[in-house]
Backbone as CSV, one residue per row, in Angstrom:
resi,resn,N_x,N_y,N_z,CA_x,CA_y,CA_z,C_x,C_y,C_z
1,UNK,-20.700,-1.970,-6.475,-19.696,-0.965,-6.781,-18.400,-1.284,-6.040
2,UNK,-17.180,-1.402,-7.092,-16.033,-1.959,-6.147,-15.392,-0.192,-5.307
3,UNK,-15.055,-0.551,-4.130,-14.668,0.602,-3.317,-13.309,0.218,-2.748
4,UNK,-11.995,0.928,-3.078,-10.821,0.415,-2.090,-10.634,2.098,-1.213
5,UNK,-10.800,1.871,-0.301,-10.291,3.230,1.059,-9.330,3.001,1.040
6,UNK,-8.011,3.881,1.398,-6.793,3.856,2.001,-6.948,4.614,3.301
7,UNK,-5.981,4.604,4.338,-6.290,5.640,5.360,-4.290,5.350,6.081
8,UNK,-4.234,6.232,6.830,-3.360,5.709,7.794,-2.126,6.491,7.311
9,UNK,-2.055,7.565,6.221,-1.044,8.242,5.991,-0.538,9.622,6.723
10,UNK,0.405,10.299,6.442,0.268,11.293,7.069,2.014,11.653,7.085
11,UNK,2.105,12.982,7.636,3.637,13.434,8.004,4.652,12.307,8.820
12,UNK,5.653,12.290,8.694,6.486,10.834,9.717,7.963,11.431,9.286
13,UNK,9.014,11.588,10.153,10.070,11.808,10.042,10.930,10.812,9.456
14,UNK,11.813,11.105,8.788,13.029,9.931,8.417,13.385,8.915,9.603
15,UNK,13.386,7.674,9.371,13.652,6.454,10.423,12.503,6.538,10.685
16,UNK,10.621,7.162,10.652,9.981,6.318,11.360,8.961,5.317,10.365
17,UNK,7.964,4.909,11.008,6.942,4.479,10.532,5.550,4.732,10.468
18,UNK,4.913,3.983,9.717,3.391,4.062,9.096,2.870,2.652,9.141
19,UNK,1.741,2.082,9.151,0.956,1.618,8.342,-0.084,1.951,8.060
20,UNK,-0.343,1.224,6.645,-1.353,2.139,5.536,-1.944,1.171,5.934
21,UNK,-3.690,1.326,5.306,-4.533,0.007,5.566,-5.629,0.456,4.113
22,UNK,-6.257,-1.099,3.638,-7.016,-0.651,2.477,-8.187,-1.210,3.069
23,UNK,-9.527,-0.758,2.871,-10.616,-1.284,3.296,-11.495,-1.573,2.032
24,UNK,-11.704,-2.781,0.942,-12.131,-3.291,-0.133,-13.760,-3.995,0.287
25,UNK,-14.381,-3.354,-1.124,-15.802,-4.143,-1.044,-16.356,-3.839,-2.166
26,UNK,-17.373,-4.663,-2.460,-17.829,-4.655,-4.195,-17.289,-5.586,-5.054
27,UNK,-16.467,-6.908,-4.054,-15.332,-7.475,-5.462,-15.202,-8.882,-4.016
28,UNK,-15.049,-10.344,-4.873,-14.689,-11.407,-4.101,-12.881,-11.055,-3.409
29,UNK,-12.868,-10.204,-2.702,-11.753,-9.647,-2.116,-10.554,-11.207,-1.857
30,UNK,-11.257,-11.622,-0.999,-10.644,-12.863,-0.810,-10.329,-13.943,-1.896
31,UNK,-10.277,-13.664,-2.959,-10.299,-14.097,-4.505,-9.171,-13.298,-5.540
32,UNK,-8.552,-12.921,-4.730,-7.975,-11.254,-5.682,-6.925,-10.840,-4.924
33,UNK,-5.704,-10.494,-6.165,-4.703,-10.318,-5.447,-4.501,-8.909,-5.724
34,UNK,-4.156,-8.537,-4.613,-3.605,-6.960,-3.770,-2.377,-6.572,-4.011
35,UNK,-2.433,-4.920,-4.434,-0.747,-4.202,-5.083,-1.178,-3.047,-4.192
36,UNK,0.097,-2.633,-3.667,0.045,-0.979,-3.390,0.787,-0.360,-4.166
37,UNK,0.388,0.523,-4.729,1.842,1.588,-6.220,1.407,3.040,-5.315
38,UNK,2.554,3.695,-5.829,2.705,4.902,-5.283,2.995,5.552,-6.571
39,UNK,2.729,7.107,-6.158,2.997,8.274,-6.473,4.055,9.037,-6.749
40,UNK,5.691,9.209,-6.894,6.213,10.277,-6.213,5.482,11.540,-6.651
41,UNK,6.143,12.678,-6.089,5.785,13.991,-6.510,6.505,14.041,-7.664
42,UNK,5.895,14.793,-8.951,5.980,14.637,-10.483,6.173,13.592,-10.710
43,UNK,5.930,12.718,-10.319,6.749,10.967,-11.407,5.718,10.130,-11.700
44,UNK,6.157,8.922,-12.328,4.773,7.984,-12.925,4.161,7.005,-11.465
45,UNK,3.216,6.667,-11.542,3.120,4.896,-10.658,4.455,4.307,-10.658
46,UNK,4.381,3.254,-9.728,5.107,2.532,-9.369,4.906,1.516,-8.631
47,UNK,5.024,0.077,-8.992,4.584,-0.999,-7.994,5.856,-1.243,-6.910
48,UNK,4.994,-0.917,-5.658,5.532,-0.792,-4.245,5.942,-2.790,-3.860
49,UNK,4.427,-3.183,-3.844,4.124,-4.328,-3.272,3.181,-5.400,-3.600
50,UNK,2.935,-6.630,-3.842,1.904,-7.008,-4.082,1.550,-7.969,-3.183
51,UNK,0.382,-8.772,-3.026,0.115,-10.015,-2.194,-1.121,-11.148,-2.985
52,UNK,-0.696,-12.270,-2.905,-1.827,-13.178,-3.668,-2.899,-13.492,-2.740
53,UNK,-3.916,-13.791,-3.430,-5.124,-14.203,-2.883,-5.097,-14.489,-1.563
54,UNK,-4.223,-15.572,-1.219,-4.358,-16.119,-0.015,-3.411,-15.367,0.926
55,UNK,-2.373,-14.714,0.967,-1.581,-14.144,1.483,0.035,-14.690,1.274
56,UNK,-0.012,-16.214,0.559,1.103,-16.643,0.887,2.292,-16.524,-0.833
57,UNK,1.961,-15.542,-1.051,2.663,-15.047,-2.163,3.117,-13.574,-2.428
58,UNK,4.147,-13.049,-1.770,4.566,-11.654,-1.927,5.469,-10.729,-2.430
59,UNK,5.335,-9.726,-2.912,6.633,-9.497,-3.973,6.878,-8.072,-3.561
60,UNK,7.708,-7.264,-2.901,8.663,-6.044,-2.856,9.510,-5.569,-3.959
61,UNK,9.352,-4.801,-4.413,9.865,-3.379,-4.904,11.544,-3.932,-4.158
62,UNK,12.470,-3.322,-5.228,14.103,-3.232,-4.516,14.102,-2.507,-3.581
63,UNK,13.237,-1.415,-4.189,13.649,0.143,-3.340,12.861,-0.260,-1.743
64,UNK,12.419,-1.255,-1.581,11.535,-0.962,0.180,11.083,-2.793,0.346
65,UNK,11.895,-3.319,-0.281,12.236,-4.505,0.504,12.929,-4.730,1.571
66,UNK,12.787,-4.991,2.721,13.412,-5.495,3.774,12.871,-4.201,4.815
67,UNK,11.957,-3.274,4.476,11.454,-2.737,5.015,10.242,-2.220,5.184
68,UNK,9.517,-2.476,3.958,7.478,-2.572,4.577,7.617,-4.030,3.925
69,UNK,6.311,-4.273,4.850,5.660,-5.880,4.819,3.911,-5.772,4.768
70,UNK,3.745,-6.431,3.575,2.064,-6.018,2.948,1.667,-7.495,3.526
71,UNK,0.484,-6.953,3.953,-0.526,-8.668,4.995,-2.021,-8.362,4.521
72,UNK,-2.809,-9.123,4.665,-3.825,-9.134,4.506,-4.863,-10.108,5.807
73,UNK,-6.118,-9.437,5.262,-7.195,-10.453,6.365,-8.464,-10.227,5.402
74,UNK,-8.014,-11.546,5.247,-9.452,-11.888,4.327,-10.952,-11.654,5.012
75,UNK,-11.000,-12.148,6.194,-12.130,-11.542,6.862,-12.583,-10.013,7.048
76,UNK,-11.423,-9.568,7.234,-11.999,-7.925,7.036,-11.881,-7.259,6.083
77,UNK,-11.801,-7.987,4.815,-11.518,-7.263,3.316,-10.483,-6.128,3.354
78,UNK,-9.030,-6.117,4.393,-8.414,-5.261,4.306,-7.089,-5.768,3.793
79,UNK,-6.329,-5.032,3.352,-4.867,-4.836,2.971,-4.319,-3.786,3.690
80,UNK,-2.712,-4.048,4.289,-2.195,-3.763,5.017,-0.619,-2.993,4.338
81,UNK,0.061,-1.593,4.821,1.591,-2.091,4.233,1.952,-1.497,5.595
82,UNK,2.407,-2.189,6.296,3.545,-1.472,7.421,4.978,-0.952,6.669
83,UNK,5.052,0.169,6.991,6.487,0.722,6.709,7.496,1.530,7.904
84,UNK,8.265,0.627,7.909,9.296,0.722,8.820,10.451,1.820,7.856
85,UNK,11.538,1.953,8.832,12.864,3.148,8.410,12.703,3.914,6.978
86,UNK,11.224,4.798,6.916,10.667,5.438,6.280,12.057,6.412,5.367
87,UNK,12.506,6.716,4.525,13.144,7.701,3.762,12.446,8.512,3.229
88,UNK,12.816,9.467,2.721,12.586,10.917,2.362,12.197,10.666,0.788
89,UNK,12.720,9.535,0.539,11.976,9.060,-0.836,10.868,8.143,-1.127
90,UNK,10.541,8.058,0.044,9.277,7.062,0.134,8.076,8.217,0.242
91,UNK,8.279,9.738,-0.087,7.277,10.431,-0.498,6.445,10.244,-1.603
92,UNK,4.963,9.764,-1.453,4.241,9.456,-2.598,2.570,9.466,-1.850
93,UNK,2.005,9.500,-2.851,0.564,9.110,-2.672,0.618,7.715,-3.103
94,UNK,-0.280,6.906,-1.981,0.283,5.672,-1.610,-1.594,5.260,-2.179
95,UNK,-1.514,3.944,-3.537,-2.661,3.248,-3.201,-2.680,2.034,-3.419
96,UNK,-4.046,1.706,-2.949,-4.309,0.458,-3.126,-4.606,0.081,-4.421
97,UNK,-4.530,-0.779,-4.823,-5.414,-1.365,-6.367,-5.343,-2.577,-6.225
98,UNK,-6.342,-3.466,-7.596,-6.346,-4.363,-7.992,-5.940,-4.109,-9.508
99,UNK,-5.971,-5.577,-10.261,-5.744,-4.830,-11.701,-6.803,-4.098,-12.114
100,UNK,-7.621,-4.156,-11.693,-8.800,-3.223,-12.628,-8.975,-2.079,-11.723
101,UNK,-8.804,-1.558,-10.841,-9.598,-0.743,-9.770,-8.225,-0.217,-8.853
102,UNK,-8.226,1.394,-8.898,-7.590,1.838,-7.654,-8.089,2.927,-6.535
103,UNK,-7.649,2.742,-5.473,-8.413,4.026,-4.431,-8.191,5.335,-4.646
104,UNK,-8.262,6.055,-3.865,-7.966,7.315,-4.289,-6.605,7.985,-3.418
105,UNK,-5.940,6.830,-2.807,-5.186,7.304,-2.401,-4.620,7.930,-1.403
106,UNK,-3.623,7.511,0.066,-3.340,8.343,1.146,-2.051,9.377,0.795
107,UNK,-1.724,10.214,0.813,-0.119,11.189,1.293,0.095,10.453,2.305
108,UNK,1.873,10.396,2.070,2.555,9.858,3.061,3.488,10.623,2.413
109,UNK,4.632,11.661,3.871,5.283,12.724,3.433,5.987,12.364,4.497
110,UNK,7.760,11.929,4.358,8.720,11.815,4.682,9.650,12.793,4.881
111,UNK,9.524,13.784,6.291,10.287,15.024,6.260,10.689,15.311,7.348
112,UNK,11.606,15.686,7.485,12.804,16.580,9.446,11.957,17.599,9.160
């Protein structure tokens, strides 16, 4: 059974940070490349981030390039997004997926 956890979300003021973390199993993880898409409140998906198999292929979103950085460790079947100078629009339910499979998702709520 493929399983992706998210964890690591939560309230964070404007300017700070997070990282999210995905914990994957049920699937050659290390074989498979990793997206985080988000949520906003009322709006569709959206691809945040992605990472290839090996780690050395990565692609940012306009909106939060130059400020989260998605990593991986193949040994611990996890995916990573650090997010730095957080905005008030980076409110979303944040997940992990593959193409076939997504988690269920952390809140991450950007607010003074």
């Amino acid at each position: 059974e493929v399983q992706l956890v998210e964890s690591g979300g939560g309230l964070v003021q404007p300017g700070g940070s997070l990282i999210l973390s995905c914990a994957a199993s049920g699937f050659a993880f290390s074989s498979t490349a990793m997206k985080w898409v988000r949520q906003p409140p009322g709006k569709g998906l959206e691809l945040v981030s992605s990472i290839s198999a090996s780690g050395g292929g990565r692609f940012y979103s306009d909106s939060v390039k130059g400020r989260f950085t998605i990593s991986r460790n193949n040994a611990q079947n996890t995916v990573y997004l650090q997010m730095n100078s957080l905005k008030t629009e980076d409110t979303a339910i944040y997940f992990c997926s593959t193409e076939a499979y997504r988690g269920q998702g952390t809140q991450v709520t950007v607010s003074s």
